[in-house]
N, C-alpha and C positions, 0 to 999 in steps of 0.2 A: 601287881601291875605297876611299871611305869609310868614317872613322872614325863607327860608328854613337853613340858616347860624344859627338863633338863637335857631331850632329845637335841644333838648338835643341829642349827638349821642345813636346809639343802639351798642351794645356791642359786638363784634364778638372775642372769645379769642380759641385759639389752644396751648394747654397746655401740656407740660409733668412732668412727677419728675421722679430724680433719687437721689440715693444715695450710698454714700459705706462705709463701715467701717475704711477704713485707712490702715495706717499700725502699728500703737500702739497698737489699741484699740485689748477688745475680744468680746465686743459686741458695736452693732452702736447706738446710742446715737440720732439718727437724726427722726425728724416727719415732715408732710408736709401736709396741707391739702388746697384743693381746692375746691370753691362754687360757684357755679353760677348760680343765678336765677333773682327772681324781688321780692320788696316790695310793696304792696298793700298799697296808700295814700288816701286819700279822693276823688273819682273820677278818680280814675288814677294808672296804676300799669308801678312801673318804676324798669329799669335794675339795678341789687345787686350783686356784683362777689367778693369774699373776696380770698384772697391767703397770704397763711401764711407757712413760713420755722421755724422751733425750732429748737436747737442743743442743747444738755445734757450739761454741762458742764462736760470737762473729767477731770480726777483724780477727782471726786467728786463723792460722792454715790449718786445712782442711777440719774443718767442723764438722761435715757431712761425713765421713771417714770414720770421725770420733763417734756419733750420735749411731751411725751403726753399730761398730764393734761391740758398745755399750748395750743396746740391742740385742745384738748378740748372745754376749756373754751373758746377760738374763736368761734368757733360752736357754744356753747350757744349763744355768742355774735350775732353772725350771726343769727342763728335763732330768738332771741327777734328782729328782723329789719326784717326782712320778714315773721315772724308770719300774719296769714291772721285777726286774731281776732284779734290782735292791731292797724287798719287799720285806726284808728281818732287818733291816738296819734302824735306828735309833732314829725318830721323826717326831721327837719333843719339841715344844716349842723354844727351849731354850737350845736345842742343837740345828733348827732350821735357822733361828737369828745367826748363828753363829756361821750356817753356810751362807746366806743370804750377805752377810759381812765378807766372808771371805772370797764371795764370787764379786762384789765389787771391787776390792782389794786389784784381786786378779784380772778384772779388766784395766785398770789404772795401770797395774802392771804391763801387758800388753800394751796400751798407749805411747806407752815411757820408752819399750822396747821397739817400737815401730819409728819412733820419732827422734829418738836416738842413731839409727840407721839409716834414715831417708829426710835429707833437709825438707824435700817440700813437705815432710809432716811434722815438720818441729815446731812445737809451743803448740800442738791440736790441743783441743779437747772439748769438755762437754758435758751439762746437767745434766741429772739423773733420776727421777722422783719415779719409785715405782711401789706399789700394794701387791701383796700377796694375799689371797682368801685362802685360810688353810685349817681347817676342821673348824671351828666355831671361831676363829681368831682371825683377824689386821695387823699385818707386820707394814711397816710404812718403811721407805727409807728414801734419804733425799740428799745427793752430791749438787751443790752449788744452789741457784740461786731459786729454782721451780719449787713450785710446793704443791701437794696433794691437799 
C-alpha cells in the first residue's frame, strides 16, 4: 500500500484579478493572466496552473504593449508544457526552469525587437512575477520590481 503523505497534491485554486489605473496614469499599464490545467507525461497526466501579474513600466512608451506581449509569451510558455503531442518529452523540474527561463529570455527578446523598429515603442517595457504549480512544485520567477 501507498504512502498517501507521499501522493503529489491535486490542486484546488479560487482566483480573482483586479486592477486599476492609479491616479497618474491615463491609461492602465497592467496584464494578468491565469491557467489552470494538466500536462500530459508518459503514462500520466499531472496538474499545471501558471499565474502571472505584468505591469508597464510608467513614464515609458508603451507599457501596456509591454505587459501584454509578456502575457503573452507566458501563454506560449504554458502551452509548450501542456501541449498534449509533447507528451514523451523531458518535463523535469530542472528542464521546465530551464524553459520557463528561456521563455522569458524570448519575450525580452521580442520587446527589444519591437522597439528597435518602431519609435513609439522604444525604451517599453515591463515587470514580470509569475508561479508555476507543476506536479508537487512552485517555480517562482520575477523580472523587475513586483514580487510574488
Amino acid at each position: 500500500m501507498s504512502d498517501p503523505a507521499l501522493k503529489p497534491p491535486s490542486f484546488h485554486f479560487r482566483y480573482g484579478g483586479l486592477s486599476d489605473i492609479g491616479r497618474r496614469r491615463k491609461r492602465n499599464e497592467d496584464g494578468f493572466l491565469v491557467l489552470d490545467g494538466s500536462a500530459e507525461l508518459p503514462g500520466k497526466k499531472v496538474p499545471l496552473a501558471l499565474f502571472a501579474v505584468a505591469d508597464g513600466l510608467g513614464g515609458h512608451a508603451a507599457g501596456e504593449v509591454a505587459s501584454k506581449m509578456a502575457c503573452e509569451g507566458m501563454k506560449d510558455f504554458y502551452r509548450s508544457l501542456s501541449d498534449p503531442a509533447g507528451a514523451g518529452r523531458e518535463l523535469s523540474p530542472d528542464a521546465v526552469r530551464r524553459s520557463m527561463v528561456r521563455a522569458i529570455f524570448d519575450i525580452d527578446e521580442r520587446m527589444v525587437r519591437l522597439a528597435s523598429t518602431e519609435e513609439r515603442y522604444a525604451h517599453m517595457g515591463t515587470t514580470l512575477s509569475a508561479i508555476l504549480f507543476y506536479e508537487d512544485l512552485g517555480m517562482i520567477a520575477h523580472v523587475g520590481d513586483s514580487r510574488i
